[in-house]
PDB file of the backbone (N, CA, C, O) and the ligand in Angstrom, with CONECT records:
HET     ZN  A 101       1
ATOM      1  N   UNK A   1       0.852  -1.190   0.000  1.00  0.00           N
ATOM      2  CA  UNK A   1       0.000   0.000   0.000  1.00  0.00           C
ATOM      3  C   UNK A   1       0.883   1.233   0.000  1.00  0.00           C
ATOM      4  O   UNK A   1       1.669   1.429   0.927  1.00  0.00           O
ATOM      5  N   UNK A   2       0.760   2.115  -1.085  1.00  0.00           N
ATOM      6  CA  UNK A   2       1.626   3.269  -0.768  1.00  0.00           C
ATOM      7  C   UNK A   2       0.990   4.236   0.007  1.00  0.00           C
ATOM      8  O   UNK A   2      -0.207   4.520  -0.021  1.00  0.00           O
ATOM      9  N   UNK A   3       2.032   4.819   0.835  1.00  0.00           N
ATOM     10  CA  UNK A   3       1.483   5.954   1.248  1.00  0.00           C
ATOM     11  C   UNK A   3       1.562   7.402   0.897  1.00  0.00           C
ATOM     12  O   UNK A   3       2.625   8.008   0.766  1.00  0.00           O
ATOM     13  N   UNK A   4       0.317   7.947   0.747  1.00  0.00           N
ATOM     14  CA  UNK A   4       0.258   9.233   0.256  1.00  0.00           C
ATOM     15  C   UNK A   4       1.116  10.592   1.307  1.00  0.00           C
ATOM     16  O   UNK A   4       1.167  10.816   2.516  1.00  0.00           O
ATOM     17  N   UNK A   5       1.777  11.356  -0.108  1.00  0.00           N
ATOM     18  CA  UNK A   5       2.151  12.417   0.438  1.00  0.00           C
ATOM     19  C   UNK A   5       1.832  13.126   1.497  1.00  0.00           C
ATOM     20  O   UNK A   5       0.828  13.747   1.148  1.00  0.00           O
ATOM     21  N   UNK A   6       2.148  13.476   2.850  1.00  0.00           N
ATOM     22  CA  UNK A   6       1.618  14.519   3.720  1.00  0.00           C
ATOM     23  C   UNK A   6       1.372  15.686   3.380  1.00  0.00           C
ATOM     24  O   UNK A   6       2.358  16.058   2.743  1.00  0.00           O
ATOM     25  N   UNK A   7       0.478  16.656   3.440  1.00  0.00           N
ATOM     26  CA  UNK A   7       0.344  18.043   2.938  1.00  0.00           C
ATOM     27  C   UNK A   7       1.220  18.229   3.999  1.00  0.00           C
ATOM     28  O   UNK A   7       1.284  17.318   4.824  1.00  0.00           O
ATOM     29  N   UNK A   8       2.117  19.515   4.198  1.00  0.00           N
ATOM     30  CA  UNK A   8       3.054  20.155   5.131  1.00  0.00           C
ATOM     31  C   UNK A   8       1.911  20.843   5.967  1.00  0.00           C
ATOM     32  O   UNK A   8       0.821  21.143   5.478  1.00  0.00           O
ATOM     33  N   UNK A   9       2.287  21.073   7.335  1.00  0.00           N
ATOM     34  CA  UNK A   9       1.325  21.330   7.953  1.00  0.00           C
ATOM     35  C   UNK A   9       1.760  23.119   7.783  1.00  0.00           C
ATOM     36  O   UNK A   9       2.871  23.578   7.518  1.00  0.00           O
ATOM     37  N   UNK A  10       0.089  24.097   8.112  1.00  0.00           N
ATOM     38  CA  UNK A  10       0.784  24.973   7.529  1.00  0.00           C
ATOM     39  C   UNK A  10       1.289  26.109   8.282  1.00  0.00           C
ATOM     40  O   UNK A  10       2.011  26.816   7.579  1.00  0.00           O
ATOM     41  N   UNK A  11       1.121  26.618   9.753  1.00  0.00           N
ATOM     42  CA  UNK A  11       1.489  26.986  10.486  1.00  0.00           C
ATOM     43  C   UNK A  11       2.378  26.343  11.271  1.00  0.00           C
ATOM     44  O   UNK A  11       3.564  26.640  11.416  1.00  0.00           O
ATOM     45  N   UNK A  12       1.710  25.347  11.835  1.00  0.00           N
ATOM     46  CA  UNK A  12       2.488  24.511  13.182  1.00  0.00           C
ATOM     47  C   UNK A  12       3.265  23.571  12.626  1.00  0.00           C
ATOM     48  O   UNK A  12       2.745  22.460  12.526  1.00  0.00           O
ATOM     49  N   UNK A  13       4.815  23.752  12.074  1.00  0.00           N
ATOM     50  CA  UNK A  13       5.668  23.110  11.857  1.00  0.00           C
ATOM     51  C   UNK A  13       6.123  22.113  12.994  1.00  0.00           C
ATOM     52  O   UNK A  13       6.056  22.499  14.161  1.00  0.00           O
ATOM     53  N   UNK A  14       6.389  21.383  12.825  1.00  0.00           N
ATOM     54  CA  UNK A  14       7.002  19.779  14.052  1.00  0.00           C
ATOM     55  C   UNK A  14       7.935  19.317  13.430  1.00  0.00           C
ATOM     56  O   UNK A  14       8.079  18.939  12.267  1.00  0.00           O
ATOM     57  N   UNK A  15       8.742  19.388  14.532  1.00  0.00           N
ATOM     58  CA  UNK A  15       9.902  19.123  14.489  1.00  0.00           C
ATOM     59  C   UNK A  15       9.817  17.327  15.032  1.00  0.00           C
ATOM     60  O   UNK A  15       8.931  16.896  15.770  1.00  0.00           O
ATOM     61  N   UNK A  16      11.153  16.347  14.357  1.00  0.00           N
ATOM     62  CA  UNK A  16      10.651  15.269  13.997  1.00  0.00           C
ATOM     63  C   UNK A  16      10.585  14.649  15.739  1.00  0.00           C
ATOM     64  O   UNK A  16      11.262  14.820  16.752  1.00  0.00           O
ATOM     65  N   UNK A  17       9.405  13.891  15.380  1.00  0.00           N
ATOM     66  CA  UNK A  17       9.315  13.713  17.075  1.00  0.00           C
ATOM     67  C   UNK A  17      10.278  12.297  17.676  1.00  0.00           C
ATOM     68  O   UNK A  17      10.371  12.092  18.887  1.00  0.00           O
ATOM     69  N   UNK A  18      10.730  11.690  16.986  1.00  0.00           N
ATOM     70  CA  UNK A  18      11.436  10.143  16.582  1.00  0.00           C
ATOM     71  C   UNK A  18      12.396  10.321  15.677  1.00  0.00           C
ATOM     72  O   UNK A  18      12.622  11.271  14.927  1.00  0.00           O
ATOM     73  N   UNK A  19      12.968   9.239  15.839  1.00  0.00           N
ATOM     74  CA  UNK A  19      13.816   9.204  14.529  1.00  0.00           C
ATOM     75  C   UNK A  19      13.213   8.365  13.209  1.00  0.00           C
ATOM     76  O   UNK A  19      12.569   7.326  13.058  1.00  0.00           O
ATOM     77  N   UNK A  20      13.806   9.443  12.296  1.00  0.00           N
ATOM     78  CA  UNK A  20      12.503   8.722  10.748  1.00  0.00           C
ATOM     79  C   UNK A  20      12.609   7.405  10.647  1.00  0.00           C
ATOM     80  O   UNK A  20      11.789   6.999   9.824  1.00  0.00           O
ATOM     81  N   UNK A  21      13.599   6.074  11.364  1.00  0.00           N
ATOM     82  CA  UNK A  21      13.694   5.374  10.894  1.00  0.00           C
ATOM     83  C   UNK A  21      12.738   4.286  11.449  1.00  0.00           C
ATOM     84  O   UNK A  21      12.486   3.211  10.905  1.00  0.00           O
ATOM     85  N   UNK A  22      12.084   4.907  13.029  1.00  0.00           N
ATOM     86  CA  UNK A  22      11.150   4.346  13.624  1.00  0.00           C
ATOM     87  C   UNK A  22       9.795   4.421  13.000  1.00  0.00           C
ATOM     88  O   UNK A  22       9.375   5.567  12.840  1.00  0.00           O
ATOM     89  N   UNK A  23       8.927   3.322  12.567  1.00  0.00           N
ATOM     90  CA  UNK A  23       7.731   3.246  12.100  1.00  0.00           C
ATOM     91  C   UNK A  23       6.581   3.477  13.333  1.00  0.00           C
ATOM     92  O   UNK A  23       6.624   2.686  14.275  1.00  0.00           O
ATOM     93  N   UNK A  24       5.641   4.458  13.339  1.00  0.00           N
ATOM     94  CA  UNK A  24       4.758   4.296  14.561  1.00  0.00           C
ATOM     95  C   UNK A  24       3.471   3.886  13.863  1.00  0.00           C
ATOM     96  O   UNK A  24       3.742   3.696  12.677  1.00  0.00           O
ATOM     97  N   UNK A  25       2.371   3.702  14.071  1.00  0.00           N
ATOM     98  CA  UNK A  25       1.386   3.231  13.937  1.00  0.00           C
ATOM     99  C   UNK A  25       0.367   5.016  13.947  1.00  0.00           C
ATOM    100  O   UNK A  25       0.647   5.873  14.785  1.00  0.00           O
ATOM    101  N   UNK A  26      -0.556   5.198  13.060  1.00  0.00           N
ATOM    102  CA  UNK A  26      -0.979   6.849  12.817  1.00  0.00           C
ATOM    103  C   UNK A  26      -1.341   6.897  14.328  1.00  0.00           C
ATOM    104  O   UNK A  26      -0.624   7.676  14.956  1.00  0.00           O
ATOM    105  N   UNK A  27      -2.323   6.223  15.089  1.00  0.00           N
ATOM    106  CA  UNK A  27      -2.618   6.927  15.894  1.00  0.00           C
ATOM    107  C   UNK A  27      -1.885   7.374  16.963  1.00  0.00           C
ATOM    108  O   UNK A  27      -2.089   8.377  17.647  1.00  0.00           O
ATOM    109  N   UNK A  28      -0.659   6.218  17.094  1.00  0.00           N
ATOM    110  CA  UNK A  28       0.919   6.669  17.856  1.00  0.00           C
ATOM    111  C   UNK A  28       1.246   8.182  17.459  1.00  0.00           C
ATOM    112  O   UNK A  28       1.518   9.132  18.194  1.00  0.00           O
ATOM    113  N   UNK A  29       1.165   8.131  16.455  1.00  0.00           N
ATOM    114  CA  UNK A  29       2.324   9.198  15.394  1.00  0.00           C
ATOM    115  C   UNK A  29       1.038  10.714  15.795  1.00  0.00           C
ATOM    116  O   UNK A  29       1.364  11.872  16.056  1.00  0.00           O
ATOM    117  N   UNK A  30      -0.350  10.161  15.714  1.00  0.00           N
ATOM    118  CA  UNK A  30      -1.087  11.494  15.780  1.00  0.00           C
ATOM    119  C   UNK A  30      -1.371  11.838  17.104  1.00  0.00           C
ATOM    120  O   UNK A  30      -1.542  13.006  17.454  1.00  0.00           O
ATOM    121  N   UNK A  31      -1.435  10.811  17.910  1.00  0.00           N
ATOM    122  CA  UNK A  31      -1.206  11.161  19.916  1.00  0.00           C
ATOM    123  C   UNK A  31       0.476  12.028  20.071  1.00  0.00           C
ATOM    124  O   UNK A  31       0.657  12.996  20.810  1.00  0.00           O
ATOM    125  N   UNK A  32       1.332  11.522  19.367  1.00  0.00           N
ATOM    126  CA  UNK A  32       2.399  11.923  19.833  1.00  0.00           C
ATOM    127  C   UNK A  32       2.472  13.520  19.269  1.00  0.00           C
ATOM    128  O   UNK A  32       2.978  14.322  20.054  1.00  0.00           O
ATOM    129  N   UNK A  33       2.091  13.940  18.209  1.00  0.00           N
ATOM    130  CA  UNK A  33       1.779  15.458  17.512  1.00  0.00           C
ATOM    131  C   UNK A  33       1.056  15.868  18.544  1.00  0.00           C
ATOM    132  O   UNK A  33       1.566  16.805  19.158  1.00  0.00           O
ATOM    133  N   UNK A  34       0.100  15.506  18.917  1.00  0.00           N
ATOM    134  CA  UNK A  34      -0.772  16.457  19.745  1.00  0.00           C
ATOM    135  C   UNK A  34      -0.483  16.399  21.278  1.00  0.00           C
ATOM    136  O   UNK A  34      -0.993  17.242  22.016  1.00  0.00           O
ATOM    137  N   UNK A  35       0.442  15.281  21.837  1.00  0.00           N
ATOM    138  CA  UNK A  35       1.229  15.703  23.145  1.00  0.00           C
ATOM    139  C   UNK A  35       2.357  16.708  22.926  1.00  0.00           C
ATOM    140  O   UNK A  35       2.475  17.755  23.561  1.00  0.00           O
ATOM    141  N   UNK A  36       3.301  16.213  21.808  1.00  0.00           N
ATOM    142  CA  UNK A  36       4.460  17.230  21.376  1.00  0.00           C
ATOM    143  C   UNK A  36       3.862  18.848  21.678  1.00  0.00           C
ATOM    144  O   UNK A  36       4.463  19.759  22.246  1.00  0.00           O
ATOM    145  N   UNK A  37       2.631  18.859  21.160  1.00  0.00           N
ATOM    146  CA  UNK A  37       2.130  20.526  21.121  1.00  0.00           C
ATOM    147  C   UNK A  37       2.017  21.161  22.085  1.00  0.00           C
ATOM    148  O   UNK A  37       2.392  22.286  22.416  1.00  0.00           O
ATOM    149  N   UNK A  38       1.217  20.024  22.761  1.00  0.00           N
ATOM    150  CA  UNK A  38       0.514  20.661  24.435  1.00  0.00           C
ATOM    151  C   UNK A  38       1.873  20.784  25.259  1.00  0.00           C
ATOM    152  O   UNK A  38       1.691  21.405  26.306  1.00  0.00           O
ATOM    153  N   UNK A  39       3.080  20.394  25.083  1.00  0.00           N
ATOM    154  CA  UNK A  39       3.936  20.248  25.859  1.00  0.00           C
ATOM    155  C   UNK A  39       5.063  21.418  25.304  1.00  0.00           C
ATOM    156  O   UNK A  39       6.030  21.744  25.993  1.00  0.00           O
ATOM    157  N   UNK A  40       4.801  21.962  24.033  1.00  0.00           N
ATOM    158  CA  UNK A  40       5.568  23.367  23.809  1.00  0.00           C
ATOM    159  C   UNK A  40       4.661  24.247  23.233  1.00  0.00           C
ATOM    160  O   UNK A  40       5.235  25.001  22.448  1.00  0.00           O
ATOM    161  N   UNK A  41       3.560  24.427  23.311  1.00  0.00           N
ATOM    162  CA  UNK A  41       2.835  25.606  23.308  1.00  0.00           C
ATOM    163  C   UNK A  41       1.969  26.319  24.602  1.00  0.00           C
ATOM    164  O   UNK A  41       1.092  25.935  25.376  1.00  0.00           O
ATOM    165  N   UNK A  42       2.804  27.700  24.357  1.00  0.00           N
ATOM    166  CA  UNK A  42       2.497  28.488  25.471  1.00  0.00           C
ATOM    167  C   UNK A  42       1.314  28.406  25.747  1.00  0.00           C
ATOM    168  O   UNK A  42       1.117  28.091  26.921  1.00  0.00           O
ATOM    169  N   UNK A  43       0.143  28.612  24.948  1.00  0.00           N
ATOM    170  CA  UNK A  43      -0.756  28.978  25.314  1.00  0.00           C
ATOM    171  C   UNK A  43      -1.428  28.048  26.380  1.00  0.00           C
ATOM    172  O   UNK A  43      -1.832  28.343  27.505  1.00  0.00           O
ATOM    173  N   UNK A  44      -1.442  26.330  25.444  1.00  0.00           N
ATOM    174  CA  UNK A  44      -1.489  25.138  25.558  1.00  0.00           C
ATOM    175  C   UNK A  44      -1.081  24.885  27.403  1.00  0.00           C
ATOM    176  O   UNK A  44      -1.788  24.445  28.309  1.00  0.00           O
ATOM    177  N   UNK A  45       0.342  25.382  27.403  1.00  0.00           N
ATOM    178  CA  UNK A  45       0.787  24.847  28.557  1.00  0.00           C
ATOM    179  C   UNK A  45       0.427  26.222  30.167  1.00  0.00           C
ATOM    180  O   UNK A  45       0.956  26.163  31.277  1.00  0.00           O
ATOM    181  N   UNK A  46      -0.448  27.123  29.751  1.00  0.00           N
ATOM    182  CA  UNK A  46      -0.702  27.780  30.798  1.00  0.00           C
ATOM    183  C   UNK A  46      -1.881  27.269  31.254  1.00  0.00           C
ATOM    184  O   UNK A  46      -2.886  27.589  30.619  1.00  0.00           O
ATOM    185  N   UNK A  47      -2.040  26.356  32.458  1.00  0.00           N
ATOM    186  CA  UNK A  47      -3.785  26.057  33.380  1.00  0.00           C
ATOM    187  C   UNK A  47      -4.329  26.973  33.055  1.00  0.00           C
ATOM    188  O   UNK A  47      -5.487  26.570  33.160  1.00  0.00           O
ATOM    189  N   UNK A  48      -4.423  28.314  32.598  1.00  0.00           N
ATOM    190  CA  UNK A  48      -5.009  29.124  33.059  1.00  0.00           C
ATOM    191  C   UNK A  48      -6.274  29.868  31.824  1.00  0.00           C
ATOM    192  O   UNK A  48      -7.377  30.410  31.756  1.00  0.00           O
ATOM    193  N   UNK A  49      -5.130  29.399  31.032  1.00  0.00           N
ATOM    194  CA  UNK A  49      -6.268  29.404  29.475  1.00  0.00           C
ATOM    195  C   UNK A  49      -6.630  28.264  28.747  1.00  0.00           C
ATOM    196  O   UNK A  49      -6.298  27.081  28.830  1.00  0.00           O
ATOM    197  N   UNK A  50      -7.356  28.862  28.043  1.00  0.00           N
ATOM    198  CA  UNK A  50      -7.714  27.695  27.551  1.00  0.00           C
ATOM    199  C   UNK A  50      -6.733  27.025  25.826  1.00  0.00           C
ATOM    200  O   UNK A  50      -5.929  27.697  25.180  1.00  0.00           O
ATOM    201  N   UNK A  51      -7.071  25.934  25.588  1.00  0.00           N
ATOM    202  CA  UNK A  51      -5.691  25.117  24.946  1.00  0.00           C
ATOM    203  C   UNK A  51      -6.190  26.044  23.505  1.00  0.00           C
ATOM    204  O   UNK A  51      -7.325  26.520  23.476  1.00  0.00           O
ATOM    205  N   UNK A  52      -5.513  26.179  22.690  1.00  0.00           N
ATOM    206  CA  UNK A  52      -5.273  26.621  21.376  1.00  0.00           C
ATOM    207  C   UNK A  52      -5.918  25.813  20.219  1.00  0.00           C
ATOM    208  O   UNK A  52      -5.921  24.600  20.013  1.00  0.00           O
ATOM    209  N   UNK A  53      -6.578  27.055  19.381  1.00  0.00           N
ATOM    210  CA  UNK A  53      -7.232  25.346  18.279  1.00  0.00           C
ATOM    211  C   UNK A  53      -6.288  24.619  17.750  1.00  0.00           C
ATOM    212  O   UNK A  53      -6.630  23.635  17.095  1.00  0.00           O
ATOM    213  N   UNK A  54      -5.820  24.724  17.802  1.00  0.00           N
ATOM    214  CA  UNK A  54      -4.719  23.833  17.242  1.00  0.00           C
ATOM    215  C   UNK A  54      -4.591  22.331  17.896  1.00  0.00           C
ATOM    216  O   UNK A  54      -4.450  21.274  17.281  1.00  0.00           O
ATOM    217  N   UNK A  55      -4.663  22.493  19.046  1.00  0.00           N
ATOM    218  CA  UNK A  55      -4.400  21.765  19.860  1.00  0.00           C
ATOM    219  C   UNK A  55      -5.590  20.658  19.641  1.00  0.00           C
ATOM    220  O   UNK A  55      -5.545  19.430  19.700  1.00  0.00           O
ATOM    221  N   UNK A  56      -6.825  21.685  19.328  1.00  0.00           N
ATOM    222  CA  UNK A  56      -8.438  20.985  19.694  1.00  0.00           C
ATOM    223  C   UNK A  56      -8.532  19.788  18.371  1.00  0.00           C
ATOM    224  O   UNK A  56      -8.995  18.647  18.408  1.00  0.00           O
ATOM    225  N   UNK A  57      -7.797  20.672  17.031  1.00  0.00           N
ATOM    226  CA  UNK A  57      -7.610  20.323  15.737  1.00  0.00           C
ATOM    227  C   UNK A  57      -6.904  18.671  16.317  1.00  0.00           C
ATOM    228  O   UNK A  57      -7.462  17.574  16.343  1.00  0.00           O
ATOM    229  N   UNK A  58      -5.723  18.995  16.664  1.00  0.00           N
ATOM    230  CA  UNK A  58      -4.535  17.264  16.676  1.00  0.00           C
ATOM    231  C   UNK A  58      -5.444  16.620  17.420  1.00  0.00           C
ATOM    232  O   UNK A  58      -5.551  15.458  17.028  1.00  0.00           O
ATOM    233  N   UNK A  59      -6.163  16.876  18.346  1.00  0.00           N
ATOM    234  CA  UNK A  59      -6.894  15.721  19.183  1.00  0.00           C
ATOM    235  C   UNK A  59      -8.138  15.168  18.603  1.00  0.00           C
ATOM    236  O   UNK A  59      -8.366  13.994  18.891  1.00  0.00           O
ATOM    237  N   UNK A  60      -9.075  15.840  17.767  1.00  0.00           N
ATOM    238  CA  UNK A  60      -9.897  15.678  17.035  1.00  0.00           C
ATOM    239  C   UNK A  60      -9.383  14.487  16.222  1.00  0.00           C
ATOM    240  O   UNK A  60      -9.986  13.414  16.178  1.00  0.00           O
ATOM    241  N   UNK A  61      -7.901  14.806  15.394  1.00  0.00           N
ATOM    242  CA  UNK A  61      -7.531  13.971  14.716  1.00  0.00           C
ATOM    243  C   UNK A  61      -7.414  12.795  15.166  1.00  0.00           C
ATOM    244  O   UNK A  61      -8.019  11.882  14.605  1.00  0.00           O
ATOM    245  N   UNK A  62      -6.648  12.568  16.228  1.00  0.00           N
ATOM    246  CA  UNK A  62      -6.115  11.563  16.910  1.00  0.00           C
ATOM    247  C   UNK A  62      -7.378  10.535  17.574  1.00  0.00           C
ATOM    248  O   UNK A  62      -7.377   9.332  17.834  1.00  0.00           O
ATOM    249  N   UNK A  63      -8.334  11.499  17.699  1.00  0.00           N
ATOM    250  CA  UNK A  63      -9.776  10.573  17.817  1.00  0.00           C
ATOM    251  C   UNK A  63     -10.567   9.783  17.020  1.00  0.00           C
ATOM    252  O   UNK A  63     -11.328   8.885  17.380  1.00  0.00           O
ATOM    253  N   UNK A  64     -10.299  10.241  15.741  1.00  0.00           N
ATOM    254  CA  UNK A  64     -11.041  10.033  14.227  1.00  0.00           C
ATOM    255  C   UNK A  64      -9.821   8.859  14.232  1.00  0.00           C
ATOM    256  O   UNK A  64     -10.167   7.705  13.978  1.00  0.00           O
ATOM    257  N   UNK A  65      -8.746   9.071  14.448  1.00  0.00           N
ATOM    258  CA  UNK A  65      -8.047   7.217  14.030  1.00  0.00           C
ATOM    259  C   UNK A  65      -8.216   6.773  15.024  1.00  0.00           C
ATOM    260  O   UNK A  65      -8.083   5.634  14.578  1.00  0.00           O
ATOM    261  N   UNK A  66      -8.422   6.589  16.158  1.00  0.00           N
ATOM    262  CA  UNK A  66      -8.030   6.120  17.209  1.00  0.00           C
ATOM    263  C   UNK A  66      -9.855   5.202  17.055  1.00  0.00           C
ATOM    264  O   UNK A  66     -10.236   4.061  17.315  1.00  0.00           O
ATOM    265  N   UNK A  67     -10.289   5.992  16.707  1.00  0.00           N
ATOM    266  CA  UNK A  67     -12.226   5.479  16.893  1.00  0.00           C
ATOM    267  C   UNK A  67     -12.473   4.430  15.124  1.00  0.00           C
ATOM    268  O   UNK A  67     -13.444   3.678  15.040  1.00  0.00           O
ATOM    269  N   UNK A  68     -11.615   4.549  14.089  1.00  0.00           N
ATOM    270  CA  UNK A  68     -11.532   4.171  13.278  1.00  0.00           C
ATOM    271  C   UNK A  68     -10.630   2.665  13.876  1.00  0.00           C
ATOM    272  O   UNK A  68     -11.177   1.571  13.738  1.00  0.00           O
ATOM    273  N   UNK A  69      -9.634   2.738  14.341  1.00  0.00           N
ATOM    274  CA  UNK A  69      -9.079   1.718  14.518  1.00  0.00           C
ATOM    275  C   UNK A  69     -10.022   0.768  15.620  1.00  0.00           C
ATOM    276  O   UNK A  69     -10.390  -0.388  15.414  1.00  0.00           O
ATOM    277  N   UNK A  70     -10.241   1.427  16.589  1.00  0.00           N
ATOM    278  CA  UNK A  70     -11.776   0.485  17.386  1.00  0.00           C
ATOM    279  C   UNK A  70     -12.019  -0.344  16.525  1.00  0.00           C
ATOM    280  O   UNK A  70     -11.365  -1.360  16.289  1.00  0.00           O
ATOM    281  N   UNK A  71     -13.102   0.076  15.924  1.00  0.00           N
ATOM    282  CA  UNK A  71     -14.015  -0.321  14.643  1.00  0.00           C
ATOM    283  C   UNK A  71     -13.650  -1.521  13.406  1.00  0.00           C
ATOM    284  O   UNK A  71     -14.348  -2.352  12.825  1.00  0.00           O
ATOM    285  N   UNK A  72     -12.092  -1.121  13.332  1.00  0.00           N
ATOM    286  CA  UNK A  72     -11.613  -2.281  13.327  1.00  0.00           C
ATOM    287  C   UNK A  72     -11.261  -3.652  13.814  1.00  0.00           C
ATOM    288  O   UNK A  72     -11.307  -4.798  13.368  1.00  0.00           O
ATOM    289  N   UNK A  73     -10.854  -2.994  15.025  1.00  0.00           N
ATOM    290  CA  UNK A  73     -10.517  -4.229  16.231  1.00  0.00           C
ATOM    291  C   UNK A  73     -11.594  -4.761  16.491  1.00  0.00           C
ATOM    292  O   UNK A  73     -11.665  -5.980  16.647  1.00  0.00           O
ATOM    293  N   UNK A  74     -12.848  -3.807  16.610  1.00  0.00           N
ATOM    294  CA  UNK A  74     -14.070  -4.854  16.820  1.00  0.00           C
ATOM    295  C   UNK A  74     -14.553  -5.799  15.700  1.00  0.00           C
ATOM    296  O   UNK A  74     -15.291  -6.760  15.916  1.00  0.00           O
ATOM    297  N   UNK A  75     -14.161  -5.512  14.695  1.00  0.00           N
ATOM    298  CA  UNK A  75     -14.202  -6.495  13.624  1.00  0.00           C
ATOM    299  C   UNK A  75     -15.357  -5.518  12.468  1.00  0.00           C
ATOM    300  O   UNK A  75     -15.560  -5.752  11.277  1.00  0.00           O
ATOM    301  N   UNK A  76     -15.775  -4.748  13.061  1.00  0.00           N
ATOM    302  CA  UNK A  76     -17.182  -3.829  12.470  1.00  0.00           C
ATOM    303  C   UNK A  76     -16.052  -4.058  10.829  1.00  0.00           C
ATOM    304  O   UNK A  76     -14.864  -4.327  10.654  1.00  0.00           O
ATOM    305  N   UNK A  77     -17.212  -3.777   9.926  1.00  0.00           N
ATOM    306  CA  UNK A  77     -16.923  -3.559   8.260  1.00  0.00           C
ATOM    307  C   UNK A  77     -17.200  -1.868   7.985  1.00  0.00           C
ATOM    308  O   UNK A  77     -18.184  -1.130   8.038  1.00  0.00           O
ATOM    309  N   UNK A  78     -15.460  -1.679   7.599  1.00  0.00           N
ATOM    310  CA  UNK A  78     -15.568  -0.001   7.006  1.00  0.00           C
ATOM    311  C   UNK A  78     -15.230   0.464   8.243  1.00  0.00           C
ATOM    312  O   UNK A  78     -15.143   1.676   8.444  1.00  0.00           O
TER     313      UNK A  78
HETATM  314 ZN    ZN A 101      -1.589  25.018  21.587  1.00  0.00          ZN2+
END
């Protein structure tokens, strides 16, 4: 199966969180983007406000595979 090009993300550049030679699994790879963030963005990392869309964006993501892969594991079709 090839995998398709990443669009570059277009503000929030990430810096590589692993080394490229480690394979993670997406929802590894999309939990680890959206801890990486919360853990160097200011806004993100003040209790006091609230987290950045950005932030709301990677976790959203990370839910949509994470709830896709369920669905798999439960055996569900599609
Ligand atoms: Zn943030």
């Amino acid at each position: 199966m090839d995998e398709p090009k990443d669009p570059q993300p277009a503000a929030d550049s990430r810096p590589p969180l692993v080394a490229a030679h480690t394979r993670l699994s997406p929802m590894q790879e999309a939990w680890g983007t959206y801890a990486h963030h919360r853990l160097h963005c200011h806004q993100c990392a003040d209790v006091d406000a609230d987290p950045c869309p950005t932030s709301g964006r990677l976790y959203r993501e990370w839910e949509a595979i994470a709830k896709a892969a369920a669905r798999r594991l439960a055996g569900g079709v599609g």
